[in-house]
Steps between C-alpha positions, in 0.01 A plus 500: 500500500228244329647111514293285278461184743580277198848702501511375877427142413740508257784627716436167760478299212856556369663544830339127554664383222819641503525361899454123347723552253800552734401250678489239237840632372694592823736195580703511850905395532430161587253418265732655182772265651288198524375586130871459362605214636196326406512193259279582248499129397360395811217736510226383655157589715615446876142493681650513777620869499271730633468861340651796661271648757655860481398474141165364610429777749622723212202426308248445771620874537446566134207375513306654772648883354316396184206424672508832739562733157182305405318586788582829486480544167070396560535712812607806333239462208178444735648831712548691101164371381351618863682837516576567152200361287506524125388785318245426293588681098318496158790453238482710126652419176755722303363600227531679167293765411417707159516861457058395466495332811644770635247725393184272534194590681365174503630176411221210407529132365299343261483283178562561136122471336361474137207704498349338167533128614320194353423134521409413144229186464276406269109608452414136463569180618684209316848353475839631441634478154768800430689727734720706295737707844681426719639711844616818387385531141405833409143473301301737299113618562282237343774233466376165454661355835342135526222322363245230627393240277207551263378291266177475649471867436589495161248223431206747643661771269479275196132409617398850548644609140282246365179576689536812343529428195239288520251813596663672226365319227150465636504869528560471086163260483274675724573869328420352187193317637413872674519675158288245280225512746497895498498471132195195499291758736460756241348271265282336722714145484592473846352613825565718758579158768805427263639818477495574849655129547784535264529836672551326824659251398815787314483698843581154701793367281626870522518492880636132475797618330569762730513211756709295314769843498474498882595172539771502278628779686456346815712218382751691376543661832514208656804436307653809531447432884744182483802726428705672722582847458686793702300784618783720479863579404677346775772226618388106635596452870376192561356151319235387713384182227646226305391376148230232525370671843106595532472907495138581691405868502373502788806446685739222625439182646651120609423410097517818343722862447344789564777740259771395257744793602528776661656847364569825633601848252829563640451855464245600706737355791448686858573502850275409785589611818295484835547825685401551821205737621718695692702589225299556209480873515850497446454336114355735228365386135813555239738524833887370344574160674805265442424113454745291581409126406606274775705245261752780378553734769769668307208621261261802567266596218282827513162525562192701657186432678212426219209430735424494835181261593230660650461240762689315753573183591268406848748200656842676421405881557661549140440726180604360147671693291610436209828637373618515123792489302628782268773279358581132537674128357455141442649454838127621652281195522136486663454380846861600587571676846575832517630811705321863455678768643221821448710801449464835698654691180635419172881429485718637282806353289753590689280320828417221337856456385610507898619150634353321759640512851482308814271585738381434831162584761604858683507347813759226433819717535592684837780688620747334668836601663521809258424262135174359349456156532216198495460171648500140324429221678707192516469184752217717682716776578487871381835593277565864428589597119668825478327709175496787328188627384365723225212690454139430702269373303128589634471153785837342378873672486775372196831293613760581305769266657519239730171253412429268218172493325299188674718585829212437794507739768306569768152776420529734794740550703499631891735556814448134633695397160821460529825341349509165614113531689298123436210564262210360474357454112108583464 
């Protein structure tokens, strides 16, 4: 029979104790006589009485037991550790596991992903005047979201407006001055030189007022370009500037914002998922998967495989694949961590309804003395845990009694494992 050497210990240690105990409380005759005639009024220290030395071999005796169970306690652990070395064991949590887990193929992590995505700046450069959202405001196509500030633009519009207008009445004087000289030629009161130069002159003031229209639309651009707007339906994750901040287009620097905010249409919302080479034939476009998001494990939503990317991923031997939804809440959010489980077949109701059980690797539980049990470890030594199992699941087997979901217990277990056996944790 297995004695854990700390049982050993243990067993000196109280005998020990209970030894100077009685000795401490064991009076003889004489001294129980002597103790009732004493005047308790006179007490006092006599130095010159010397202790008992029965009493003082008593704990020299004490004493040196102590220090043999000591000794032997070391003794007997250097001969266990030399004899009877640890085993070394990989411990597995309890888990519980879906009616889809159950019937998963593959099961990949990834990340929650807007696939139309944007950080919203500004075509040109200038100063912060209006920024109309704020974190989680839902905006329109073609919303105005902020402004920059443009008065110098407007003063170019206003000076473009009157440049043309300016060209547009000397188009009036120059067609009249064309027509009077075509009418002078026929009579013979002008020459040819002035018609063709009031001819010239009607052709230049034409093209001068189709300058004048490009720069007033250039101008006006230019203030269009000052606000804001949203390229598409979609929600505001972040506000990446302040009012009075410098917006560049060309990006961010130490003095300047590269985008006001940035906005995501919450319902073009996928999966990522790296799989790995080795498994990739086992994941089929439109394939069923269940996604469950990492913050509410309690949730699954539906979903399928919507594209598989035709390359793969050099450093990490992975395949992206992206995975949709055919149904989900608020409670998805981009960039949140997620669970794929890709599904061999499609479940039905009365499957999906099932409740999870407990579950454990295949090779945790053994026979043992006629009932199925597994091992826990506790102060470095093996424990066996009578269970009784349920149906095998492909690599792992379901616990219907006798473990707790988080319970650790050790992965695989062999013949060198054995109720009360030292362990070794990898």
């Amino acid at each position: 029979m297995w004695i854990s050497p700390n049982k050993v210990f243990s067993l000196f240690k109280d005998f020990a104790l209970i030894k100077l105990f009685s000795i401490f409380t064991t009076q003889n005759p004489r001294q129980k006589m002597e103790t009732s005639k004493a005047d308790l009024s006179a007490l006092r220290i006599d130095r010159s009485n010397n202790q008992n030395p029965n009493s003082s071999k008593t704990i020299i005796i004490v004493v040196i037991i102590i220090f043999g169970a000591f000794l032997l306690f070391l003794g007997y652990k250097v001969v266990g550790n030399i004899f009877s070395p640890a085993v070394d064991v990989k411990v597995t949590t309890v888990v519980l596991q879906s009616p889809s887990q159950t019937n998963a193929s593959l099961t990949a992590s990834g990340y929650v992903v807007a696939q139309r995505k944007a950080a919203v700046a500004s075509k040109g450069t200038g100063r912060l005047v209006y920024l109309g959202v704020v974190e989680g405001d839902r905006v329109k196509k073609d919303q105005v979201l902020g402004r920059l500030e443009d008065n110098d633009i407007k003063a170019q519009v206003e000076e473009a407006r009157a440049n043309l207008k300016l060209a547009e009445a000397d188009l009036k004087d120059s067609e009249n001055n064309f027509n009077r000289q075509k009418e002078l030629i026929k009579s013979g009161a002008t020459t040819q030189v002035e018609v063709d130069a009031s001819d010239a002159r009607y052709h230049r003031v034409l093209a001068s007022i189709d300058v004048a229209k490009a720069n007033l639309n250039s101008a006006e651009v230019a203030l269009e370009n000052t606000l804001i707007r949203a390229p598409f339906d979609g929600t505001v994750l972040t506000k990446n500037a302040e009012v009075g901040e410098i917006v560049a287009p060309l990006g961010a620097s130490t003095t300047s914002r590269g985008a006001i905010v940035t906005m995501a249409d919450m319902k073009s919302l996928q999966v990522e998922a790296d799989v790995s080479e080795s498994y990739i034939e086992k994941i089929k476009t439109g394939q069923s998967c269940e996604i469950i998001l990492d913050a509410y494990p309690q949730i699954s939503y539906e979903g399928f495989v919507d594209k598989i990317v035709p390359t793969a991923d050099r450093s990490k031997a992975t395949v992206l694949v992206k995975v949709g939804f055919k149904n989900y809440d608020s409670k998805v959010l981009p960039e949140m961590s997620a669970k794929v489980l890709f599904l061999s077949k499609q479940l039905t109701e009365n499957q999906k309804n099932e409740p999870a059980v407990l579950v454990v690797p295949f090779t945790s539980v053994v026979r043992r003395n006629g009932k199925d049990v597994v091992f826990m470890v506790r102060d470095n030594e093996a424990v066996e845990v009578p269970v009784v199992k349920g149906r095998n699941l492909d690599s792992s087997i379901e616990i219907k009694s006798g473990l707790e979901e988080g319970d650790k217990v050790i992965e695989k277990v062999n013949d060198e494992i054995k109720d009360g056996v030292r362990v070794n944790l990898q």
